[in-house]
N, C-alpha and C positions, 0 to 999 in steps of 0.2 A: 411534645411529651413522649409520643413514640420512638423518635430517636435516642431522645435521653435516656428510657430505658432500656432500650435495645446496648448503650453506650455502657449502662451500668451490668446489664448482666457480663458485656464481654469482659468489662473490665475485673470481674466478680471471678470470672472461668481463666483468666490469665494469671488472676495473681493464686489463685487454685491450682494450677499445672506448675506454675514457680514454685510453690509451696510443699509439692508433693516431691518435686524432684529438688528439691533440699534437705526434707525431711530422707529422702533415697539416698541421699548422696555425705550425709553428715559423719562426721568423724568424733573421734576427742584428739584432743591437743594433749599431745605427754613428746619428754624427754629420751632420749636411748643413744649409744653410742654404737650401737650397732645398727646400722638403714637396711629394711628392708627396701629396694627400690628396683626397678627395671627402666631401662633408658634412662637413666639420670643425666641431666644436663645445667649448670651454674653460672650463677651472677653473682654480683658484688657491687654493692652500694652501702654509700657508710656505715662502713665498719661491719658489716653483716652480709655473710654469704648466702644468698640463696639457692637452694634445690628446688630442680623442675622433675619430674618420672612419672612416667604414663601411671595409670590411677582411671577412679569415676572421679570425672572432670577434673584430671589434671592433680595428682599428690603436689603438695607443695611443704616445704620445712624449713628454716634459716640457722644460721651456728655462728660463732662470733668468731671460732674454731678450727672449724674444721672437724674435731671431735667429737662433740657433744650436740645432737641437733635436735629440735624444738621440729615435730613432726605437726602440723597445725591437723584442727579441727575440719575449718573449710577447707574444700577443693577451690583451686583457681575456679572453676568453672560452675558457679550454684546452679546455674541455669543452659543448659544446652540449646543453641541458638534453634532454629526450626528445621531451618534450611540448611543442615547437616543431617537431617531424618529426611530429608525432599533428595537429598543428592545422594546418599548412600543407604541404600534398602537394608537393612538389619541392623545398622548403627544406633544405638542407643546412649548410654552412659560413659560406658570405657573407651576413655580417650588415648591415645598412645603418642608415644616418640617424641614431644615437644624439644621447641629447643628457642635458645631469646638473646636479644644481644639489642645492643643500645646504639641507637644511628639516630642522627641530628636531635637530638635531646627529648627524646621517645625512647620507650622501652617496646620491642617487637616481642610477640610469644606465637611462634608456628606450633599447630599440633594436626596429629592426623587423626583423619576417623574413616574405620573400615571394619571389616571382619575377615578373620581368619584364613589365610591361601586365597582370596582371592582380589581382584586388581581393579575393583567396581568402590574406588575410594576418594575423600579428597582431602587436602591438607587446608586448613584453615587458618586467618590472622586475628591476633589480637592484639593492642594496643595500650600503655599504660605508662604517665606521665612519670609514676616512681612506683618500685617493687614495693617499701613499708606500705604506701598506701592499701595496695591491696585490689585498688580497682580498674578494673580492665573490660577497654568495649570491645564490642563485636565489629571488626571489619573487615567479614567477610570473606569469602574463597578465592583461596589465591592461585590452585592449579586443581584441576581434577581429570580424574583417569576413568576409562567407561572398558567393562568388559567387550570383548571382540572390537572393541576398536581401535584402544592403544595396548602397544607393545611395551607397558612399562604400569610401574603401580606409585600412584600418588602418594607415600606416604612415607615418615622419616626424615622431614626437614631438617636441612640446615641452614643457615644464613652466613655469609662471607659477605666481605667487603672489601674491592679490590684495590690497586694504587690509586686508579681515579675517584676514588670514594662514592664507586657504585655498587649495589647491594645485587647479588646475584642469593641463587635458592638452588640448592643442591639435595637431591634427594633419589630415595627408590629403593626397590627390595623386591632380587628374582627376575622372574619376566628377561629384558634385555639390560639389565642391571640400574647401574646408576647414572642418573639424569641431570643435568645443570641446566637453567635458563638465566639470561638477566631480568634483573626486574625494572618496575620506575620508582619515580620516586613515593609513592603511595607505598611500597613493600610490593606491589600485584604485577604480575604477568600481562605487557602490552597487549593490545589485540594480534592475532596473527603471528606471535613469538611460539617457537616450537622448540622443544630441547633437544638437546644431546648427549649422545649416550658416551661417558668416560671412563668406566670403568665396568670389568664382566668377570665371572668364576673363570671362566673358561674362554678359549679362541671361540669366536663366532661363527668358524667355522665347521666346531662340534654340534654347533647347538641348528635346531630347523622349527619353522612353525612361529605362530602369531603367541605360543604359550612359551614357546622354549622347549620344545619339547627334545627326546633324544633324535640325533640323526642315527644314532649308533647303540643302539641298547646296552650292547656289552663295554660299553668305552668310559657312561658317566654312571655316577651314582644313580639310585633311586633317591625320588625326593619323600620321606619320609611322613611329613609333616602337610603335605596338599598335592592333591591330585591336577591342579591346577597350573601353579607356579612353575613347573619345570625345575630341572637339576641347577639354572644359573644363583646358586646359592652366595648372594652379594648381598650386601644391604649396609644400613645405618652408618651412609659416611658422614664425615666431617670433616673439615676443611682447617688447616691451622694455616697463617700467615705467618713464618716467623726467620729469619734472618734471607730474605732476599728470593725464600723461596714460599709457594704454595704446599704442602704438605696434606695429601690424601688418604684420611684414614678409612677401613672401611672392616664391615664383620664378615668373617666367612664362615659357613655354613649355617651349622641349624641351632633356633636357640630353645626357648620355651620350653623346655623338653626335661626341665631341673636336670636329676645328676647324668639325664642319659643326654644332655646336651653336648653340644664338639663345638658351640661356638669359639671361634679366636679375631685377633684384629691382625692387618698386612697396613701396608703402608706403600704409599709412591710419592711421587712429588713432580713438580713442574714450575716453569721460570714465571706464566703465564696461568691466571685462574681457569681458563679454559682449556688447560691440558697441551699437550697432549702428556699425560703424569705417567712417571717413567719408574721402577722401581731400581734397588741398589744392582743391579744388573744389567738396567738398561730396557726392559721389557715392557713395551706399551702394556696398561693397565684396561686398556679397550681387547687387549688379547689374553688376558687372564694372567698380564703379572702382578706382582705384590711381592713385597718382604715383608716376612713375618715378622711381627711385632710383639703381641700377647697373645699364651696361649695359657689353659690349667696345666697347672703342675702335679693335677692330682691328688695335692695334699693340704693345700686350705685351698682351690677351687679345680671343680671337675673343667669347666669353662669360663669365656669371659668375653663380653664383649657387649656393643652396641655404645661405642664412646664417644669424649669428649675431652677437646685439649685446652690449657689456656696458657697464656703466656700472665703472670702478676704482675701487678705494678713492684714488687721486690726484686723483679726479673729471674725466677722463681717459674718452672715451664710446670705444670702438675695437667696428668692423664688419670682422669673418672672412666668408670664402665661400672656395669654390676656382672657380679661372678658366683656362679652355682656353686653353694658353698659346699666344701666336702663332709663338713660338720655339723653339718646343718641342713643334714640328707636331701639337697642340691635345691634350697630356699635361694632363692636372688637377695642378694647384698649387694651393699656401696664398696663398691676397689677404686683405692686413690693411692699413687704413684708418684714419685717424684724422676720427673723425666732428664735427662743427661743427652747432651746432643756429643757426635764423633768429632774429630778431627774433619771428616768431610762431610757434616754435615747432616747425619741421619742421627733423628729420634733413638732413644735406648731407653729401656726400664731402669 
């Protein structure tokens, strides 16, 4: 009888914490052509596109369109697992960066959780058999990063899938930039797998220290935005696979900041998902090359960035970000592109 009731209070105190943090986390459901979003990232499953963008627990919305989008009520996430408030000290509700893609008849959804400038973060997985459903389990942490001890910040997922039809995780922001590991086949990082770093603001041999810090005061920016991070202003790649090549997009400098933001994207590429991604010039991406990509124009947006590429089943290449709108005294909106590749080979707006 003691047990039982011991069983029924928990059970009492569980669906009470569930309860509150739904009642925290609840939305309405309406229609708008204009998204507000930050990180957006898409899927497509019949006949219905859907949008992923950091949010409490993850914004989610669908469009049949592309146009017109159907901003839903719930968050992906009613419930925040536990063990993202065990692994990241200040982490609550706002979830950030997700990103999902479909490998062996599973729908993946990576999203990170952290707070602000610093690198005490971890990217977590979820799992879901089909987006209309709606439901999606907890499987746990898939890499995480601990202040003073890694050179790098768990957070910004991506997912790629390379010609052998292994699923590699690319991610990172600041610190020594951006990180790739492979994974298994679970979506998770083997024991003992450690990543590598592919891409950086800057040569590495500006940058000194476990944070990034300057070697040279007068030489980089000041980081504006965290005392922490250091000037290696990189973050939120993505990975496009698309005629023979790997395709490294990535956002350079600072966002968050509405109209006073300078975020933009660069781009490199490589034969091989492990790099080494070389930009339209030739310039290893581990040394601070890039071509530029997208930047504001100043005139429908101050900046832009934090993106995501797809190639359609129309064959139809379309580049998402959200962009500090100039009209909207530097609000984050959805910017969608329709991408044109060169003669040799390189991405264009």
């Amino acid at each position: 009888m003691t047990r039982l009731f011991v069983a029924i209070l928990f059970c009492m105190a569980t669906c009470h914490v569930a309860h509150s943090q739904r009642q925290h986390l609840r939305r309405t459901t309406f229609q708008t052509d204009t998204v507000m979003v930050h990180d957006p990232v898409m899927a497509y499953e019949d006949s219905t596109y859907y949008l992923y963008a950091t949010g409490m627990g993850i914004q989610q919305m669908t469009s049949r369109d592309r146009k017109t989008w159907t901003v839903k009520a719930e968050p992906v996430m009613t419930v925040i697992p536990q063990w993202t408030h065990d692994s990241v000290p200040g982490f609550r509700h706002h979830v950030w960066a997700p990103d999902v893609i479909r490998w062996h008849g599973r729908w993946w959804l990576a999203y990170s959780c952290s707070t602000f400038g610093k690198n005490g973060s971890a990217i977590g997985l979820l799992s879901s058999r089909s987006l209309a459903s709606g439901m999606w389990y907890d499987e746990g942490c898939i890499v995480a990063s601990r202040e003073e001890r890694d050179n790098w910040n768990a957070i910004d997922p991506n997912f790629v899938i390379d010609d052998d039809d292994r699923p590699w995780l690319v991610w990172g922001s600041f610190w020594d930039g951006i990180q790739l590991a492979p994974l298994d086949s679970t979506m998770h990082m083997a024991k003992g797998i450690k990543p590598r770093t592919i891409a950086r603001r800057y040569h590495p041999n500006s940058l000194r220290g476990r944070n990034g810090q300057n070697a040279d005061a007068t030489s980089l920016p000041k980081n504006p935005t965290s005392e922490y991070a250091g000037p290696n202003a990189i973050e939120a790649p993505f990975i496009l696979k698309h005629g023979g090549y790997y395709y490294l997009f990535v956002s350079w400098d600072y966002c968050c900041r509405g109209a006073q933001s300078n975020y933009r994207v660069a781009v490199g590429r490589s034969r091989t998902v492990d790099g080494p991604y070389l930009d339209r010039d030739g310039r290893p991406m581990t040394e601070g090359g890039g071509t530029l990509f997208l930047e504001g124009d100043k005139k429908e947006y101050e900046a832009a960035g934090h993106c995501a590429a797809y190639d359609l089943p129309s064959g139809e290449t379309i580049f998402i970000c959200h962009g500090y709108s100039t009209n909207l005294k530097g609000a984050s909106v959805l910017v969608q592109r329709k991408v044109i590749w060169t003669a040799d080979g390189w991405p264009a707006i």
